[in-house]
C-alpha positions as CSV (number, residue, x, y, z in Angstrom):
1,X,-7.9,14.2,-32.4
2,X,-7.2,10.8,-30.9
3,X,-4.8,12.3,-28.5
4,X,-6.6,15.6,-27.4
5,X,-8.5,14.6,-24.6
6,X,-5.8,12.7,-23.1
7,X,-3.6,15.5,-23.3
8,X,-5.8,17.4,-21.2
9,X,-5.8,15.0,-19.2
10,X,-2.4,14.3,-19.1
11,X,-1.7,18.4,-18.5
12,X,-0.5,17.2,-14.9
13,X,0.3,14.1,-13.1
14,X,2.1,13.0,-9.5
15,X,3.3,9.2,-9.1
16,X,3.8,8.5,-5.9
17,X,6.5,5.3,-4.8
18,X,5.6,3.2,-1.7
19,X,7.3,-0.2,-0.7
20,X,9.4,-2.0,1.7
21,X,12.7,-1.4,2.4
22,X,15.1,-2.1,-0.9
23,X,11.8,-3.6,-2.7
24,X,13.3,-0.8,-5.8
25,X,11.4,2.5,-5.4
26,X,14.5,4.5,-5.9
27,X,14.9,2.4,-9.5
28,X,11.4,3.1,-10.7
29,X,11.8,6.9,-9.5
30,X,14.8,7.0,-11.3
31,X,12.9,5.2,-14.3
32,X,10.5,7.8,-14.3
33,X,12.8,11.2,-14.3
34,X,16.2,9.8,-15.8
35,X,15.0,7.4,-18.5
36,X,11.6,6.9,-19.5
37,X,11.8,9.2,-22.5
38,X,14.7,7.2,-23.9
39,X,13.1,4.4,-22.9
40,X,9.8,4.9,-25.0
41,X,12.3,5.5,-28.1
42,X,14.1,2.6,-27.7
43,X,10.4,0.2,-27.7
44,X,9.2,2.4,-30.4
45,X,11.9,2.2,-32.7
46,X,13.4,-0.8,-32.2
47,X,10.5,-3.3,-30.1
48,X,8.2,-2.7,-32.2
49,X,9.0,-3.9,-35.3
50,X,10.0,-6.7,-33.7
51,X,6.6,-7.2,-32.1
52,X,4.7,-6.9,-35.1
53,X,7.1,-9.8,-36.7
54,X,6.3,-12.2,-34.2
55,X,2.4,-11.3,-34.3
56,X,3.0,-12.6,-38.2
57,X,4.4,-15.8,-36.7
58,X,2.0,-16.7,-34.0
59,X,-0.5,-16.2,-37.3
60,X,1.0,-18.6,-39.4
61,X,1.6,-20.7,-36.6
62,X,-1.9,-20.8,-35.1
63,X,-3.4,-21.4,-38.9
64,X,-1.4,-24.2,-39.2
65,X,-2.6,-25.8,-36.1
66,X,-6.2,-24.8,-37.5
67,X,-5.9,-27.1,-40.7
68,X,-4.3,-29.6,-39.0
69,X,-7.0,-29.9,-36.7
70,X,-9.6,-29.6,-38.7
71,X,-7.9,-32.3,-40.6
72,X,-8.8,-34.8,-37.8
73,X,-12.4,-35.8,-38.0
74,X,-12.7,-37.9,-35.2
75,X,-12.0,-37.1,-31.4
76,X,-8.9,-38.1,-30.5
77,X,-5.6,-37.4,-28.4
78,X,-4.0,-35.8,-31.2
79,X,-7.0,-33.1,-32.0
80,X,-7.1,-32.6,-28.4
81,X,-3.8,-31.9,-28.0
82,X,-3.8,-29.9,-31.3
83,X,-6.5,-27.8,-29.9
84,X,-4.5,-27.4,-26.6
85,X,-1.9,-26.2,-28.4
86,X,-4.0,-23.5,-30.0
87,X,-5.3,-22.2,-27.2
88,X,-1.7,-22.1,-25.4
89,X,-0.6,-19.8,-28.8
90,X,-3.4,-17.7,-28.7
91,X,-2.9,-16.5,-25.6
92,X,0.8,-15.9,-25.9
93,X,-0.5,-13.9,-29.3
94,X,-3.2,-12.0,-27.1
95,X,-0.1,-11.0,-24.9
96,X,1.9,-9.7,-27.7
97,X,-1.1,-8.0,-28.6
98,X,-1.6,-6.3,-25.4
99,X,2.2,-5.0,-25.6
100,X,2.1,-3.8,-28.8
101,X,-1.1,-1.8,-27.2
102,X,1.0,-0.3,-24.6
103,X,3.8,0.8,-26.6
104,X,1.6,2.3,-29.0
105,X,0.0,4.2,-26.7
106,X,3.5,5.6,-24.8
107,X,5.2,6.2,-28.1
108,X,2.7,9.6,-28.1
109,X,4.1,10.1,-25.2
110,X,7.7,11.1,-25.6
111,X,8.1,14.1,-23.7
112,X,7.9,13.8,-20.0
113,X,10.2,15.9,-17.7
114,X,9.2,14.5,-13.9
115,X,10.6,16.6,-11.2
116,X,11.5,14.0,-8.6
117,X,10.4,14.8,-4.6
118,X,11.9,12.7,-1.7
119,X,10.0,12.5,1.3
120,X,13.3,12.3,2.8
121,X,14.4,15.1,1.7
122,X,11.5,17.0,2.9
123,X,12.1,15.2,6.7
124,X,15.6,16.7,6.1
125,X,14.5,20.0,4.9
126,X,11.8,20.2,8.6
127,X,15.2,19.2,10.7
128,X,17.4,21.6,8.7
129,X,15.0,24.3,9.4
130,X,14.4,23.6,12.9
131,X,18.3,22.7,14.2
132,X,19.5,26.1,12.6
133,X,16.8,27.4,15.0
134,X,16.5,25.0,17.8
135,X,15.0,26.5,20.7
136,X,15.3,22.7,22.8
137,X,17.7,22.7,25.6
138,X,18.3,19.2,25.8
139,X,18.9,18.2,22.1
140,X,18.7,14.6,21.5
141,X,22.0,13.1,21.3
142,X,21.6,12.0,17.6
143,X,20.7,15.3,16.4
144,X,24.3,17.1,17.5
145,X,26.2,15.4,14.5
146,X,23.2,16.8,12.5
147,X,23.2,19.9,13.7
148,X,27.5,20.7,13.6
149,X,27.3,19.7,9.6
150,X,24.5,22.0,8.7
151,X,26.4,25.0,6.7
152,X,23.7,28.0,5.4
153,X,24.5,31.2,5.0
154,X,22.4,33.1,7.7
155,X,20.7,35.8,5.2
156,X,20.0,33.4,2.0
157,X,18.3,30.8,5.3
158,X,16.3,34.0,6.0
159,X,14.9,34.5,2.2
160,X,13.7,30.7,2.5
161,X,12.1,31.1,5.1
162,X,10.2,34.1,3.6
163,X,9.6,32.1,0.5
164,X,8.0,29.3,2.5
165,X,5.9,31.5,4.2
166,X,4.8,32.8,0.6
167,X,4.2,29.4,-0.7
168,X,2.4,28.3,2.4
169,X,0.2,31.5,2.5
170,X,-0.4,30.8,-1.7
171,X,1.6,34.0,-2.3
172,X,3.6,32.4,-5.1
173,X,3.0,35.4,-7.5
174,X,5.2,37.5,-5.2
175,X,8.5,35.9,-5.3
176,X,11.1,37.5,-6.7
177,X,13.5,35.7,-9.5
178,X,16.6,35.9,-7.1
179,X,14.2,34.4,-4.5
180,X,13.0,31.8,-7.0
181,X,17.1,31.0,-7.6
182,X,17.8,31.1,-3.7
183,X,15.5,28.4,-2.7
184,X,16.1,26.2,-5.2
185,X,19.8,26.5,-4.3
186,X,18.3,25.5,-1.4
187,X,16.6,22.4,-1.9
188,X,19.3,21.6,-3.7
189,X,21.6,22.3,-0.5
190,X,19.4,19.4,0.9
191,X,20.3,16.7,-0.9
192,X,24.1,17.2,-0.3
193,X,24.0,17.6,3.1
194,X,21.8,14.2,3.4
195,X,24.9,12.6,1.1
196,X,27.4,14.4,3.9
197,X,25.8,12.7,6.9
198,X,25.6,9.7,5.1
199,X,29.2,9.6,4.4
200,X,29.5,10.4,8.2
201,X,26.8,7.9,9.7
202,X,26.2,4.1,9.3
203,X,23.4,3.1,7.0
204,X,21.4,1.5,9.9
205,X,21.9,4.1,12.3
206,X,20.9,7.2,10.0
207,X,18.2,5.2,8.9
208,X,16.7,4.7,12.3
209,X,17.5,8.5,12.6
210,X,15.2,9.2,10.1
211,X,12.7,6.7,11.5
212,X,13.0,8.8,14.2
213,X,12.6,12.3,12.7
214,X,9.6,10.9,10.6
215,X,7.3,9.9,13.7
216,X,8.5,13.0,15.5
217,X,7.3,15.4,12.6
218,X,4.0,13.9,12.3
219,X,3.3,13.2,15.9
220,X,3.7,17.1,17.0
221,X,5.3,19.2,14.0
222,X,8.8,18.9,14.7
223,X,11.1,16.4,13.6
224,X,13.8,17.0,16.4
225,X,11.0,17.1,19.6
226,X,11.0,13.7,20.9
227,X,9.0,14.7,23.5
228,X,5.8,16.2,22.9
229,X,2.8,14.0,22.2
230,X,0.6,13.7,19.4
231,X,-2.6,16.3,20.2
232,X,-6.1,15.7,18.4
233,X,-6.3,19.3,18.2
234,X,-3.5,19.9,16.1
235,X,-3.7,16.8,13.9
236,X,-2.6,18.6,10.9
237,X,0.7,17.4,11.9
238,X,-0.3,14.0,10.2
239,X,0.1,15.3,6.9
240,X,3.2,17.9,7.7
241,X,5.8,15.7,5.2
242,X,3.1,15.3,2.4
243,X,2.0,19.2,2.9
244,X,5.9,20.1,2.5
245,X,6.1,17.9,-0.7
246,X,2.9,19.8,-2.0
247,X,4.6,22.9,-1.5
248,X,7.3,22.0,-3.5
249,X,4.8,20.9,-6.3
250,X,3.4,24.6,-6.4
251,X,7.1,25.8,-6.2
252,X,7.4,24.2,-9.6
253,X,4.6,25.1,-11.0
254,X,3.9,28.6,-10.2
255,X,3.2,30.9,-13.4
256,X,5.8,33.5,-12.0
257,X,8.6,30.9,-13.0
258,X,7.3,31.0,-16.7
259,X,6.9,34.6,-16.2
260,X,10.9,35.0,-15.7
261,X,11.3,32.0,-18.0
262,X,12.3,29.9,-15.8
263,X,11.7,26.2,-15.9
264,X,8.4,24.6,-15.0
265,X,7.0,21.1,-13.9
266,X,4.0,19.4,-14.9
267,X,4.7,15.9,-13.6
268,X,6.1,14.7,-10.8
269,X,7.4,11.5,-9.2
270,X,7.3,11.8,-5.1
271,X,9.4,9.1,-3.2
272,X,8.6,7.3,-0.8
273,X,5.4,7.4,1.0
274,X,5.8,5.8,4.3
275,X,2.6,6.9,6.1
276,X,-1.1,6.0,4.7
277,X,-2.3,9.6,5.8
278,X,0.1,11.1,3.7
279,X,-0.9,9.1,0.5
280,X,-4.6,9.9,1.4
281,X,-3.1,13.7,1.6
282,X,-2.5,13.6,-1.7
283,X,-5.2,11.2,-3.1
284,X,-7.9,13.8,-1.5
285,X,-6.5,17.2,-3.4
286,X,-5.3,15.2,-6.8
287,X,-7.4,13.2,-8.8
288,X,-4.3,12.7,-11.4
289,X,-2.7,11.3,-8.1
290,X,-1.4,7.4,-8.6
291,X,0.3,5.5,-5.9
292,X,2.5,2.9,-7.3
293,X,3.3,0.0,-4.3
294,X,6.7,-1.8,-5.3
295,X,7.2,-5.4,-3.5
296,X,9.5,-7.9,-3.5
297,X,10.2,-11.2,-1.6
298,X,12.0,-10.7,2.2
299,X,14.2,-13.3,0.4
300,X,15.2,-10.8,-2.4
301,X,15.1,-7.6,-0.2
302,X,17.6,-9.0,2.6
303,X,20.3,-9.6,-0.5
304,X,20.2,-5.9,-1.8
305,X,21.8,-3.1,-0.3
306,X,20.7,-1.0,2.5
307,X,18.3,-3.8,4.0
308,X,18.3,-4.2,7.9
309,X,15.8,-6.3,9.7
310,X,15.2,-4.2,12.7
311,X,14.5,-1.2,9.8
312,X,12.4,-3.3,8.0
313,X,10.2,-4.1,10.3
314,X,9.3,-0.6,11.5
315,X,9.2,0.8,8.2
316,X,6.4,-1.8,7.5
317,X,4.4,-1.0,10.9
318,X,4.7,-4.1,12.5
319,X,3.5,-4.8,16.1
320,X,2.7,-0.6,16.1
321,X,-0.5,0.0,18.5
322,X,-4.0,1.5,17.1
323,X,-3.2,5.0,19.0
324,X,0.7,5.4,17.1
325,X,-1.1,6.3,13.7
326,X,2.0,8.7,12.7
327,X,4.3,6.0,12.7
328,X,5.8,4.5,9.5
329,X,3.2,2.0,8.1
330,X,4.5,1.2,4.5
331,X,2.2,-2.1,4.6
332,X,-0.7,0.2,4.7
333,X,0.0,2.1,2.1
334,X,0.8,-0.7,0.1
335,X,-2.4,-1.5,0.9
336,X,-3.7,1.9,-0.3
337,X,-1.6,2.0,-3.3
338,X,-3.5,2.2,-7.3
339,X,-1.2,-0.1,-8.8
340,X,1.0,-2.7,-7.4
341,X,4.4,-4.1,-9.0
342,X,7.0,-7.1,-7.9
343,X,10.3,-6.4,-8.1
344,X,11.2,-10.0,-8.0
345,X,13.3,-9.8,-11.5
346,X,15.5,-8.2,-13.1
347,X,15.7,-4.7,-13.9
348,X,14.6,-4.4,-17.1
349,X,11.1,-6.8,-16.3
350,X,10.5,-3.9,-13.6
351,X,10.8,-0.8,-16.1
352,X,8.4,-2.6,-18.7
353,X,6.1,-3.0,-16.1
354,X,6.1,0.5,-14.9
355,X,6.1,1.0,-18.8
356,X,2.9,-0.8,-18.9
357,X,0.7,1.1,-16.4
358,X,2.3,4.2,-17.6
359,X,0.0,3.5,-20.7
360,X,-2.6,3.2,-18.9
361,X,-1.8,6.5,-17.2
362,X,-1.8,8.7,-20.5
363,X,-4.7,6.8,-22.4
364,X,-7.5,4.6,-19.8
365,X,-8.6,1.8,-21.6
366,X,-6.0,1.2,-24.0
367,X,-5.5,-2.4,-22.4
368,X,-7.9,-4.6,-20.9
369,X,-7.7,-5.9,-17.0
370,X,-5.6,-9.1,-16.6
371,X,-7.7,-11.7,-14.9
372,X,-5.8,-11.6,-11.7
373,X,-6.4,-7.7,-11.5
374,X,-10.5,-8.5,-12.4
375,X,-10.9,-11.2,-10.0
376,X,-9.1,-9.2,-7.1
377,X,-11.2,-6.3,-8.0
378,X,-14.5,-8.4,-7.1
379,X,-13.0,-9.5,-4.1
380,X,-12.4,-5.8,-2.9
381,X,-16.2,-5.1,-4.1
382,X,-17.1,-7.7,-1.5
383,X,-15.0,-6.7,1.6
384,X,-17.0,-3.5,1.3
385,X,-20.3,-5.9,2.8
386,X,-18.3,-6.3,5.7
387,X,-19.2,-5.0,8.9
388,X,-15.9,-5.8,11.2
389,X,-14.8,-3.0,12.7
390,X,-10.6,-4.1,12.5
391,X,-10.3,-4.7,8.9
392,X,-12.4,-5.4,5.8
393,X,-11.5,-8.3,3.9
394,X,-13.1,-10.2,1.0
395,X,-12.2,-13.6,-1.0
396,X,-13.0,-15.2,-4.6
397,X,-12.2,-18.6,-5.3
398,X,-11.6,-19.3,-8.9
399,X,-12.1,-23.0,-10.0
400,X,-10.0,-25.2,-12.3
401,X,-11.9,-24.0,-15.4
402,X,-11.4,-20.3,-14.5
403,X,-14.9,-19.3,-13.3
404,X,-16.2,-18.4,-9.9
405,X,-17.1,-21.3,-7.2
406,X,-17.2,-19.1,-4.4
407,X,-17.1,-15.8,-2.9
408,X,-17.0,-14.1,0.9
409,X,-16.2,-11.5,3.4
410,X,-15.4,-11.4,6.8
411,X,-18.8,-10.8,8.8
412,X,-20.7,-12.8,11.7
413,X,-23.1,-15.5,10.8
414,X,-26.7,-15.2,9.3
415,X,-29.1,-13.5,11.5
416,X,-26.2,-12.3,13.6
417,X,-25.8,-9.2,14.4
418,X,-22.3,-7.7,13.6
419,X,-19.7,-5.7,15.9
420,X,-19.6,-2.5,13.5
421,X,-23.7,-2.1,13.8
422,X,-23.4,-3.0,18.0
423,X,-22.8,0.1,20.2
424,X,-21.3,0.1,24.2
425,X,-24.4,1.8,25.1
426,X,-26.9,-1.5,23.6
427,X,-25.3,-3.4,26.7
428,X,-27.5,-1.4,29.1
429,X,-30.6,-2.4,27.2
430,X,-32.7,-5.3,29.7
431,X,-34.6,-6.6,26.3
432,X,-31.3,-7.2,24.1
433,X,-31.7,-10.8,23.1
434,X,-27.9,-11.4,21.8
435,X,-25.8,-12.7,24.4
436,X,-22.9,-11.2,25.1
437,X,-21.0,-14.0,27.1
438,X,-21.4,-17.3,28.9
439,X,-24.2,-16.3,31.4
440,X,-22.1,-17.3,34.3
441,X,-19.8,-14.1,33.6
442,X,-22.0,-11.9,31.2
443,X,-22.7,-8.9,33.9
444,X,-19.0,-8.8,34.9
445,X,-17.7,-8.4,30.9
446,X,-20.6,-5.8,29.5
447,X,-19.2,-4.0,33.4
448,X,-15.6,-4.4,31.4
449,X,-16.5,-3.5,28.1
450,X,-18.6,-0.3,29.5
451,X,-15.7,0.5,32.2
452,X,-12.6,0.7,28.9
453,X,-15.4,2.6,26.9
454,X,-14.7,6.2,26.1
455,X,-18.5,7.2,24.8
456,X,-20.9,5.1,24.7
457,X,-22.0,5.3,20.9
458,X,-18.6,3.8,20.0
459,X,-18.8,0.0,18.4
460,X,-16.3,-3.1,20.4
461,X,-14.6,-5.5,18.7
462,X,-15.9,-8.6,20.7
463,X,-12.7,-10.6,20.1
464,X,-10.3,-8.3,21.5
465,X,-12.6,-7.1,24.4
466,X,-13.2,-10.7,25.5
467,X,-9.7,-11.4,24.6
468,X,-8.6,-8.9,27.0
469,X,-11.2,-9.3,29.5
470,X,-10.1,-13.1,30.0
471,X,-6.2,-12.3,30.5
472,X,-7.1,-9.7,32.9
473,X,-9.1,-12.2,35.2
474,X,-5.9,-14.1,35.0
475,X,-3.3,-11.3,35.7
476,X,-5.5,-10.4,38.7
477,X,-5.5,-13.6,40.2
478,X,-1.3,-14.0,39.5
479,X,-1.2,-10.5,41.0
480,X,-3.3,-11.3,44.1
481,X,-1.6,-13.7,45.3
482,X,-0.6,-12.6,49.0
483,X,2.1,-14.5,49.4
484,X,3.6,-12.9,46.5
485,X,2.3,-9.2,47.1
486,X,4.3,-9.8,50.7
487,X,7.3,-11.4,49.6
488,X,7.6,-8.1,47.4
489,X,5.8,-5.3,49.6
490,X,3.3,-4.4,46.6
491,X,1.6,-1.4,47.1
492,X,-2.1,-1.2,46.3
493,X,-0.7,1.5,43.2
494,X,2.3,-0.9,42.0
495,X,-0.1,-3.5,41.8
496,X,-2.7,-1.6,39.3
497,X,0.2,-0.7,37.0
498,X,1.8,-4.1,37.6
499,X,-1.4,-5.7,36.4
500,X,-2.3,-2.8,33.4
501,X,1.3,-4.1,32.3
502,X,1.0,-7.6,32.3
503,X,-2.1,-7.5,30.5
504,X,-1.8,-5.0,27.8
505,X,1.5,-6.5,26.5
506,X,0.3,-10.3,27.4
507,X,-3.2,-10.5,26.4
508,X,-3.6,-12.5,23.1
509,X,-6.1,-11.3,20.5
510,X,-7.3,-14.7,20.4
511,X,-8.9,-15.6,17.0
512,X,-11.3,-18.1,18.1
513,X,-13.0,-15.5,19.4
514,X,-13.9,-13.6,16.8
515,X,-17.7,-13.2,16.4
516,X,-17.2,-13.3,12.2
517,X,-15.8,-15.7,9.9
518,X,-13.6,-15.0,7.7
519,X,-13.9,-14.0,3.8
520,X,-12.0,-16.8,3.0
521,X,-13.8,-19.2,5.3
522,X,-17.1,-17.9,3.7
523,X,-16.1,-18.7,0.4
524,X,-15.3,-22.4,0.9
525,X,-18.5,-22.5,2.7
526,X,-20.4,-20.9,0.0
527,X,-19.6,-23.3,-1.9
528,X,-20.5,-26.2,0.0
529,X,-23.8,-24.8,0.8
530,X,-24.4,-24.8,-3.3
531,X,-22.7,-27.8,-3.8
532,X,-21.8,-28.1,-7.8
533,X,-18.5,-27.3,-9.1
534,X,-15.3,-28.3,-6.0
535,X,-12.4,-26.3,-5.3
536,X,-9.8,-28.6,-5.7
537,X,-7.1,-27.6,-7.7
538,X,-8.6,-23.3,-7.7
539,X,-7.0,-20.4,-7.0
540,X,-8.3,-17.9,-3.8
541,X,-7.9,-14.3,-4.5
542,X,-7.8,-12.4,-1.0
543,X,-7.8,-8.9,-0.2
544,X,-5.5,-10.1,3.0
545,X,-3.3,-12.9,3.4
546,X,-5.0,-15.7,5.3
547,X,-4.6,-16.1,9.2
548,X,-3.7,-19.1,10.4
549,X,-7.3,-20.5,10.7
550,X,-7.7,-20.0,7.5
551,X,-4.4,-21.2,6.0
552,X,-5.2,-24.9,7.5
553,X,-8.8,-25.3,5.7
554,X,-7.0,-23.8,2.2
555,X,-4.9,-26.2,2.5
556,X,-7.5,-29.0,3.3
557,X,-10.0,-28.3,0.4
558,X,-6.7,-28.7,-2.1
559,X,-6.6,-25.1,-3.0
560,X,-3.3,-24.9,-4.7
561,X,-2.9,-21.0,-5.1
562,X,-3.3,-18.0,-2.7
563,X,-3.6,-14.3,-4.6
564,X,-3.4,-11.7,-2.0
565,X,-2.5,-7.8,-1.1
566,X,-2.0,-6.8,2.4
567,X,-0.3,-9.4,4.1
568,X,-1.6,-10.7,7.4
569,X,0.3,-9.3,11.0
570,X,2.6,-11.5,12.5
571,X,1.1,-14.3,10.2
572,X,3.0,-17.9,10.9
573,X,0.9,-19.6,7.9
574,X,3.6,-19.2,5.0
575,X,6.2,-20.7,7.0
576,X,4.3,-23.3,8.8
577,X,0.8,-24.2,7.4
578,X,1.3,-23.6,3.5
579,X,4.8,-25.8,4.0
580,X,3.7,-28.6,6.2
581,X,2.3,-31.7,4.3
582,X,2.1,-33.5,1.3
583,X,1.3,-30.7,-1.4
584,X,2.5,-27.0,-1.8
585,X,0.3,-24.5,-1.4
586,X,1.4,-21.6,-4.3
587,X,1.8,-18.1,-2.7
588,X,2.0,-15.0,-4.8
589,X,1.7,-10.6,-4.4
590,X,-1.1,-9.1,-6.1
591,X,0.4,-7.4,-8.8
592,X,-1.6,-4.7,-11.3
593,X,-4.7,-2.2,-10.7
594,X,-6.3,-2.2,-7.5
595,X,-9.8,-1.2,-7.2
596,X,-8.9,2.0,-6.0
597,X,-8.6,3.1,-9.7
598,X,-9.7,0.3,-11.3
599,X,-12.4,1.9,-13.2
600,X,-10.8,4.9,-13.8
601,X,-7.6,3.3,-15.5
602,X,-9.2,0.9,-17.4
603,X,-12.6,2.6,-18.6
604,X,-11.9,4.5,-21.7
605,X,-12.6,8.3,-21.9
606,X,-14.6,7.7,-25.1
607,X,-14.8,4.3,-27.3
608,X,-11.9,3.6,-28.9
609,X,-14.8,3.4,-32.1
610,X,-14.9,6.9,-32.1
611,X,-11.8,8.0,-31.8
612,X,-10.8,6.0,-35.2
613,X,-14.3,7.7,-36.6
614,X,-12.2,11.4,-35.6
615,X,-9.1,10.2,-37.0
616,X,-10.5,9.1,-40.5
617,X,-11.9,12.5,-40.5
């Protein structure tokens, strides 16, 4: 009985694998389709055991310290180090504990058969499709090699496409067995011809291929047209990678392949999500949908194989604009991941990690929350107060003795009124009794702010309007300069685009400028404000990593550790403010539940009490 509901549950499940370049998503989805059954075995037959020996020990051992304790009548060194001591052994005990849960749980679990889906593969599987019928007349110079090694035969390529048209129109009930067997000789077809060109192309090229491919598919459809642009009309395209792995999924599951006896999928591991609107593809139709984030130190990535900085760096999104959303953004969806793992070990850490949350995957509630992942879960709760249009963030500071001295979010002072509640259109109102800017130049930015505006109901972030505002007064008077416009014969055109240029890739999006403080600022001043308990010597836990004006007051108040998630872009305060001075300022990757599926993961369908009431029955 104890099982029941959780096999329901369990009737269908999709893991998806985000991460960084060479941070070891190909190792857990190998875990998950390759091993895990094995795996399980191995822990419950051989682990176990061993556990439950060592829970003996830590029993004898703790009772020991008990007498001897209670031995000691007076307060001395020796009973407080004795008491010390047993605390320090009951916690190792409590973590024993905990894994003897989880293995407990997964040994009921010893059947899985995950069908593994590549994202890649489905890129490849768009820019098969479309080379064998490229209608472009001026095919990209990268995509010839790609195009001369594709070998299909011309009537089984026309069968696949019927049967995508039947799995896109829902049809599935009308493929024939021999179809069925054709397209998956097909996808199968894929993955040897991606191992062909890789034989053929460098690593680093082929990967920025691909890079390539990816934000040509999901700016305008198709993978090979590197011309079209990305149309609000059509944005469907967004999701055209994540809607070809979804078709897959119904591929595999479709009744008609148990019909002809044919081998179906229940669970499914889909690698690697690069794009955060193709995770929220997925995390919209599926609620048995769990994004796993794997991360691991640049330090660690840049030894393993595969790893290339210039890669790396656009995989992750970095310095991408606001209006490129169907680039490659893996730091969002790290963001936007369930449950988040370092891959800072060894191998076999990382599978009884992915072990652990794949407990928590078959039976919610078998294990409680970790501190780290409870604190971080109240921080998250809190960066939902904030108003800032750019990015919701919010902070907990944990004292020495492991409660809560303080706690923020990124939002503009009391009895301020914030940027995402202010509208372009409020500028035009006479009474408003906020100022906007310094009076001497007030009329001249709300004119700057109302001229960039597309509709008037839309909010501004103050700190990059002003931000901007100010470097264009400065590019206009560099630009103005007649002796310069003469020297180079300017024309009144060159010079508006000169200026556009300058300023779009010069202006600074100056922090000091920002209207808000920021969660962790907050927190530290939260706590002064209530005076009581310091922060000397706590721990922060931040959605995001601190920015640079943040970094220098963590380090002043004697913080020793920083918890974070997202990291912070184009951040200098790991390599400069957490290393420069007298103490080190600990630094360390949220790892476990995030509060995406906090609840859901670690509230129980029904109490545990009850289940053992069914079971006695």
């Amino acid at each position: 009985m104890a099982n029941v509901l959780h096999e329901i549950k369990r009737g269908f499940l999709i893991i998806g694998l985000t991460g960084p370049l060479s941070s070891g998503c190909s190792t857990a989805a190998d875990f998950f389709t390759e091993e895990i059954n094995d795996y399980i075995e191995k822990r419950h037959s051989k682990v176990l055991p061993k556990f439950e020996e060592k829970i003996s020990k830590f029993f004898k051992k703790i009772k020991e310290l008990k007498i001897k304790n209670n031995d000691i009548k007076t307060l001395d060194l020796k009973k407080i180090t004795l008491e010390s001591s047993i605390k320090k052994e009951t916690k190792k005990l409590k973590e024993y504990m905990q894994m003897r849960e989880t293995i407990s749980v997964i040994s009921d679990y010893k059947n899985n058969d995950f069908k593994h889906i590549s994202m890649t593969d489905m890129l490849l599987k768009l820019t098969i499709e479309n080379l064998n019928e490229s209608k472009i007349k001026n095919l990209h110079q990268d995509l010839i090699l790609l195009k001369n090694e594709i070998s299909i035969d011309s009537s089984k390529f026309k069968k696949v496409k019927e049967v995508n048209k039947l799995i896109k129109d829902r049809e599935l009930y009308t493929i024939s067995k021999a179809d069925i067997a054709i397209y998956e000789e097909f996808l199968s077809y894929i993955q040897e011809y991606y191992h062909k060109i890789k034989s053929i192309v460098q690593d680093n090229v082929l990967g920025k291929i691909l890079q390539d491919l990816g934000d040509n598919a999901r700016r305008c459809g198709n993978p090979i047209d590197y011309e079209t642009k990305f149309d609000k009309t059509k944005a469907g395209t967004l999701f055209i990678l994540a809607k070809e792995a979804n078709n897959i999924i119904k591929f595999y599951r479709t009744r008609k392949r148990e019909q002809y006896k044919i081998k179906t999928y229940k669970e499914f591991v889909i690698e690697a999500f690069r794009n955060p609107y193709e995770a929220e593809y997925f995390r919209n139709r599926y609620y048995e949908f769990f994004l796993f984030s794997i991360n691991s130190q640049l330090k660690n990535r840049a030894k393993r194989a595969n790893w290339n900085q210039d890669r790396d760096s656009r995989d992750q999104g970095h310095k991408i604009k606001s209006n490129e959303f169907y680039k490659q953004n893996v730091s969002k969806c790290v963001f936007l991941s369930d449950i988040s793992i370092n891959n800072d070990d060894n191998t076999r850490i990382l599978k009884r990690k992915l072990s652990r949350y794949f407990s928590l995957l078959c039976q919610p509630g078998c294990i409680t929350p970790s501190s780290d992942e409870m604190f971080m879960h109240q921080a998250y709760t809190l960066s939902l107060k904030s108003n800032c249009i750019s990015r919701q963030v919010g902070a907990i500071i944990i004292g020495p003795e492991g409660y809560i001295v303080g706690a923020g979010w990124n939002d503009v002072g009391s009895g301020q009124i914030p940027c995402g509640l202010r509208r372009v259109g409020d500028l035009d109102c006479s009474e408003n009794p906020f100022p906007i800017a310094p009076t001497k130049e007030a009329q001249n930015f709300v004119s700057f702010i109302q001229l960039n505006a597309t509709n008037p109901t839309h909010n501004f972030c103050y700190k990059d309007s002003y931000s901007m505002f100010t470097t264009t007064k400065k590019t206009d008077n560099l630009t103005s300069l007649s002796e310069w416009e003469s020297k180079h014969e300017i024309s009144p055109e060159a010079h508006t685009e000169l200026s556009s240029l300058i300023t779009s890739n010069l202006s600074p999006k100056r922090l000091e400028y920002c209207r808000a403080l920021h969660a962790e600022e907050n927190a530290i001043l939260q706590n002064a404000i209530l005076g009581g308990v310091g922060i000397k010597g706590g721990t922060i836990f931040s959605t995001t990593f601190p920015c640079e004006l943040c970094a220098k007051k963590i380090y002043q108040s004697g913080i020793k550790k920083v918890v974070y998630t997202e990291p912070y872009p184009e951040s200098i305060s790991e390599d400069v403010f957490f290393k420069d001075g007298s103490h080190i300022v600990q630094l360390e990757q949220f790892e476990g539940v995030k509060s995406h599926s906090y609840y859901r993961l670690y509230k129980a369908t029904v109490d545990r009490k009850e289940f053992q009431y069914q079971e006695s029955i």
